[in-house]
Structure formats: C-alpha cells, structure tokens
C-alpha positions in Angstrom: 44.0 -75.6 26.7 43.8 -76.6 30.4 40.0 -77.4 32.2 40.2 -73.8 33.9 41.5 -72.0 30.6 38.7 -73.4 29.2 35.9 -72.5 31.1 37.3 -69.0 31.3 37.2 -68.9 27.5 33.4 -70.0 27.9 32.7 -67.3 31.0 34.2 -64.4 28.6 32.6 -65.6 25.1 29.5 -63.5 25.5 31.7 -60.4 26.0 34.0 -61.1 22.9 30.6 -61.1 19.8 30.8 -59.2 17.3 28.8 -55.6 17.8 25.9 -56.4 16.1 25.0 -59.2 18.2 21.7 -57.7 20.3 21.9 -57.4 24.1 19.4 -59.8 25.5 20.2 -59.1 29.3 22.5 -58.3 31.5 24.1 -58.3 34.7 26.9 -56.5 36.0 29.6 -56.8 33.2 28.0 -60.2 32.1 25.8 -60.1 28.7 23.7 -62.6 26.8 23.6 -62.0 23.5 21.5 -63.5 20.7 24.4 -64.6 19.5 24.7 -66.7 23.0 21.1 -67.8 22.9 20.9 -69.2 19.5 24.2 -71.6 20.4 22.8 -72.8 24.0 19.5 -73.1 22.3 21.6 -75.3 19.7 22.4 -77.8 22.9 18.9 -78.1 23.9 16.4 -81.3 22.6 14.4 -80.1 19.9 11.3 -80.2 21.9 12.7 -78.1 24.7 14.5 -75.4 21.7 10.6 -75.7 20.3 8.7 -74.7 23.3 10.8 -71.9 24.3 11.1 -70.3 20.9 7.1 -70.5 21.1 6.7 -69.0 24.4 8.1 -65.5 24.9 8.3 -65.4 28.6 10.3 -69.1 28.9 12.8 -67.2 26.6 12.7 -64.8 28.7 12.8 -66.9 31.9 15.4 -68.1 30.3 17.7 -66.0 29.3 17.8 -64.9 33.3 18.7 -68.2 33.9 21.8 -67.9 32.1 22.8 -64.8 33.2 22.6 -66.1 36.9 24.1 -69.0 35.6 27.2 -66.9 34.4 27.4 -64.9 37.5 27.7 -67.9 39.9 30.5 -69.1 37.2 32.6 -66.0 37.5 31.9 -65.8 41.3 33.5 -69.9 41.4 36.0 -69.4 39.2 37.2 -66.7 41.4 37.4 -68.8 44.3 39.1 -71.4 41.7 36.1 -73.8 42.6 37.2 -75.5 39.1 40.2 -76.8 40.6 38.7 -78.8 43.7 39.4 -82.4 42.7 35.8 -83.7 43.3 34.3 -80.5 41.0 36.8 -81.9 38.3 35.5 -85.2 38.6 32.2 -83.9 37.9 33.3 -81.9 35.2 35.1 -85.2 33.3 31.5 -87.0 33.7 29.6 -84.1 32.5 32.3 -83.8 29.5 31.7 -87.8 28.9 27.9 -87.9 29.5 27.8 -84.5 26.6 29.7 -86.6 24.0 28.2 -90.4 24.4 24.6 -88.4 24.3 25.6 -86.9 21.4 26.5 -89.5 20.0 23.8 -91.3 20.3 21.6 -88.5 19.5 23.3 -88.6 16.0 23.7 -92.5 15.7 19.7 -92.6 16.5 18.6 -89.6 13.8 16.4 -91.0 11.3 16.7 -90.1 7.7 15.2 -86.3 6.1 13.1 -88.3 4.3 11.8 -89.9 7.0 8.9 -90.3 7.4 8.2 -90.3 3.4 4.1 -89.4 1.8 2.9 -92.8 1.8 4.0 -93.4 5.3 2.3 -90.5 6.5 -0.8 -91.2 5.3 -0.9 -94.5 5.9 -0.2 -93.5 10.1 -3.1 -91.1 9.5 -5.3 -93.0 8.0 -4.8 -96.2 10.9 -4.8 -93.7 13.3 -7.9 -91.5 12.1 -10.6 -92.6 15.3 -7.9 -91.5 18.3 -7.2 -87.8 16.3 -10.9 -87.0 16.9 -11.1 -83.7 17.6 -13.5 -83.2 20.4 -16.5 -80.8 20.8 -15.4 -77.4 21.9 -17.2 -74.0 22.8 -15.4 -69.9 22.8 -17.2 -69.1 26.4 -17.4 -65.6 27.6 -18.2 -65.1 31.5 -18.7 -62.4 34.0 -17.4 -63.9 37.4 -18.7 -62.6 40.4 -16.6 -63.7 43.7 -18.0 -65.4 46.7 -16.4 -68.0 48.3 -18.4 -70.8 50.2 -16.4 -69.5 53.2 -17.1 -66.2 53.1 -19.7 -64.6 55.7 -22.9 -63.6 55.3 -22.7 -60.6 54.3 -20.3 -60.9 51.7 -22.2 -63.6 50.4 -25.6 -60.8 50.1 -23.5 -58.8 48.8 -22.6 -60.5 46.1 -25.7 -62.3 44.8 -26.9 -58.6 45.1 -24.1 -57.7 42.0 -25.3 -60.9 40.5 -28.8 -60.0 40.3 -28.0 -56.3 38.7 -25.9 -58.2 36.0 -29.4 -60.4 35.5 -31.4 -57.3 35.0 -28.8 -55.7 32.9 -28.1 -58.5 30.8 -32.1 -59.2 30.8 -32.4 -55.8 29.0 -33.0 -55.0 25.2 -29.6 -54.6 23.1 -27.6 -55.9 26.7 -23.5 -55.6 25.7 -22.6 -58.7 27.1 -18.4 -58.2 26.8 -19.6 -54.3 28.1 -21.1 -55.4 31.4 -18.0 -57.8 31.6 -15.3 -55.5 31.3 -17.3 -52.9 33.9 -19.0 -55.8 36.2 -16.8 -59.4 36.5 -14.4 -59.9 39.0 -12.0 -62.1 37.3 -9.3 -59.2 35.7 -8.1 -61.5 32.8 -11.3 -62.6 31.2 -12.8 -59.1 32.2 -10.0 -57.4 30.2 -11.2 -59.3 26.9 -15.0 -58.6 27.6 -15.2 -61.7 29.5 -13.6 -64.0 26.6 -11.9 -67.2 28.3 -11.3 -68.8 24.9 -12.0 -72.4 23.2 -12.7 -75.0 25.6 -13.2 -78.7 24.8 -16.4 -80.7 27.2 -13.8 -82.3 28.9 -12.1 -79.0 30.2 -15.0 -77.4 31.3 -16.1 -78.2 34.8 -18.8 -80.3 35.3 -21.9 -78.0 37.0 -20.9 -75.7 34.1 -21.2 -78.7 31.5 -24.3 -79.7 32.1 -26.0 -76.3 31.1 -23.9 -76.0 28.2 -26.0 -78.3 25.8 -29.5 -76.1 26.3 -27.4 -73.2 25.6 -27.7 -72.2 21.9 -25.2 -70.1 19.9 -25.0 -66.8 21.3 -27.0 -67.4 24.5 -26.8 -66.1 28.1 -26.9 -68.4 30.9 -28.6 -68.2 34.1 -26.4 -67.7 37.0 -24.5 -70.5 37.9 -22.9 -71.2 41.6 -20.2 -72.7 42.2 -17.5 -73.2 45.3 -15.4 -69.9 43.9 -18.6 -67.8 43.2 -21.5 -67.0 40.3 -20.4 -67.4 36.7 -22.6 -66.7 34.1 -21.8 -67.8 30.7 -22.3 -66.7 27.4 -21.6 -69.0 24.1 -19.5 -67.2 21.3 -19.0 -70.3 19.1 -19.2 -73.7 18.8 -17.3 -76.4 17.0 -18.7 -79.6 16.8 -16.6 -82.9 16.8 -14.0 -83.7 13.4 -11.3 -85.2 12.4 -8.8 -83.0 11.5 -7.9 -83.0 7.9 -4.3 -84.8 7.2 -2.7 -81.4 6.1 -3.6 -79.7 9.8 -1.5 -81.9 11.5 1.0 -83.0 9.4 4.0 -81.4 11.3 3.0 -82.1 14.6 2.4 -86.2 13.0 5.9 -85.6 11.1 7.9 -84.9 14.3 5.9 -87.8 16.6 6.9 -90.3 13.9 10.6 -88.8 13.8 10.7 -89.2 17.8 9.4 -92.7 17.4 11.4 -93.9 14.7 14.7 -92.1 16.9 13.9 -94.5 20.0 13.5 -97.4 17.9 16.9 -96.5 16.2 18.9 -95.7 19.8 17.4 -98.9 20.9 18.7 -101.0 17.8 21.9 -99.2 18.3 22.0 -100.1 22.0 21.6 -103.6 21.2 24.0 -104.3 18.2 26.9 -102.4 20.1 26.1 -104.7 23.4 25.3 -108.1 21.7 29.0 -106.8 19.6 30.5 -106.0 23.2 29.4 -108.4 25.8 28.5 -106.7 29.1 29.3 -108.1 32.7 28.4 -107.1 36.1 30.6 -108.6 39.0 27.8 -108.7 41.5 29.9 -109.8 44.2 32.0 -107.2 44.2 29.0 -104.6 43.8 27.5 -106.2 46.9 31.0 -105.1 49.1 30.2 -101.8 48.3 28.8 -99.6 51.0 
C-alpha cells in the first residue's frame, strides 16, 4: 500500500466499525467512534491516556480535536497535499520518530512485578517525612463583589449587602449555605451553598489564613476585605496534618516508581547501544552549514 493509499485507509477507518461501535461526534460525514477513541487513546503516554479518561470534558475536548483533525485531512488529501515532496519528508520522519519511540518505550518497560511488596514499602517507609499530608480545611463563603477600583458608590453599596449578611448570619438558627445560595456573588460556590471544597494552608490566601486558626469547627468569620471584595468564611471541616497510610497511596507510589525505574532503563539502553555503536559528529562540516 502506497503513503496516500494509506492515509486514505486511516481518513475512512472511523466510517468502516462495526454498528455497535457508539457515535462519539461528528462532523459532516466524518465520525469518531469509541471504537476510534480507545485505539488513539492506545497511542497516547499512559499519563496523558490517564488524565483524559479522568476528566470528562478533556475527553470531550478531545474528541473535537480529532474530528477537526479528520476534516483538515480529507480537505488535504483532496488537494493531494500528501504528495508534496517536503509533506512526504515529514511524513518519513514522523513514521521513523513513531517506531524508534516505540521502541524504546518497550525496550525501557520495567517488569509487572516491578516494583515488588518489599520494595514498596521500603520507598514508603524512606520516604514517609516528604508524603506529609498537610493541614487542610472544607470552607464555605458568601462573596460579596467590590473591586478596589470601583467608585464610591458601588463600594456603599456593597458593604451595605455585607452588613445585611452580618445581621442575618448574626441571627438565631442563621442557614449559612441558605443566605449563600440567595446572597453571594460568586455563582459556583453559591450554587453548592457557598461550599469551595478542601483547601490545604498553603492554598488559601494569606489575609484569609491568618483568621483561619481562631476559627473553630463550624464557625462564622467576620467579614474579611480583600482586593476582589468581602468574603466571609465559614469552616465545615478540618483535617489536621498525617501521613497517609501506605495502602492510600499505593497506586499513585506504584506508577512514580514504574516511571522512575522506565528512565533509568531507557537511559541504560541508551548507553549500551552507544558505547556498542560508537557515535561521531563531524564538526567541521556542521559548521559549513548555514
């Protein structure tokens, strides 16, 4: 099969699945198929294939990527593109670049019983101080806007909203994700009753930080102004600093040691092959060049 014959063959595979392959998307005549994504997904590094499986709208992202992608091929095929000797060229160093990556990839794979028990417990147990986890809080807010920018007025207007929160919250039996979801001006949070989730100190900012430790579980803060506007805060939860049992991170310390233990081997590869095939640059030559 000829370069051209081929890449046709590749432009009018998603159109030739069997029926009970789903339609992902489409445009025009062109289709991707979850038969389509699981075998480009295939190509991918296992952390990119990992992170878009996990994330619904990079799969989604995606999958319109390919389908633009096929479009532009049909449109260049069309205007035989393929056959322009300096696209062909590419095409040759994309074909070689795939296959010597590949190969390397598989050369550079450690062993499935890599890394074995004792090995990961031994990495967990020298590496036990730097998998603290840190000190974290589940904050609730209601965010009132007013930029350090804004006029006066706007800025009356809302430290008047801010102090009818006060009172409100101030009151006996206040519903705290209630006056959230009716009062704070930040849609996202305000749609889960002001809930903005598990925050380590490091991630909260600053001005915000230093109220945090007289804040018990379940406390209201006063309201706090920053450059964007009054937050006030209320603390759902706290966890308080650990090291996370072995078992809780035993895939995520399974595929660092498999990445580690892959560059070690690509590098060992690298270095048998070139001490077996002796490299040389002719430098005077290379200088000629323009």
């Amino acid at each position: 099969m000829n370069h051209r014959a081929f890449l046709l063959s590749i432009l009018m595979a998603p159109l030739l699945h069997a029926e009970n392959s789903a339609v992902l998307g489409k445009i025009g005549e062109i289709e991707v198929r979850t038969t389509d994504l699981r075998e480009t997904l295939a190509g991918l590094d296992s952390s990119q294939r990992a992170q878009l499986v996990k994330e619904p709208a990079a799969l989604a992202q995606y999958v319109r990527a390919l389908l633009v992608q096929q479009l532009v091929l049909k449109l260049a095929l069309e205007k035989k593109w393929d056959e322009d000797p300096a696209v062909i060229s590419k095409i040759v160093r994309a074909r070689e670049t795939a296959i010597s990556e590949s190969f390397l990839e598989a050369a550079s794979t450690p062993d499935s019983s890599y890394p074995s028990e004792d090995e990961l417990k031994a990495t967990y147990e020298t590496n036990k101080s730097k998998l603290q986890i840190p000190r974290s809080f589940l904050l609730a807010q209601i965010f009132i806007s007013a930029p350090g920018d804004a006029d006066g007025t706007a800025q009356a207007t809302a430290k008047s909203k801010v102090d009818d929160i006060s009172k409100k919250l101030a009151g006996k039996g206040a519903d705290f994700s209630g006056i959230a979801r009716k009062s704070s001006e930040e849609p996202t949070s305000a749609a889960e009753g002001g809930k903005i989730g598990w925050l380590t100190e490091a991630q909260i900012q600053p001005e915000i930080r230093a109220k945090i430790p007289k804040l018990s579980l379940g406390s209201v803060s006063e309201p706090i102004r920053l450059a964007d506007g009054w937050h006030i805060l209320k603390v759902l939860d706290i966890r308080e600093a650990r090291t996370p049992a072995l078992d809780e991170i035993r895939d995520n310390l399974v595929t660092q040691l498999r990445k580690e233990r892959a560059a070690l081997k690509r590098q060992e590869f690298l270095k048998d092959l070139l001490e077996k095939n002796p490299l040389a640059i002719n430098e005077i030559e290379l200088m000629k060049l323009p």
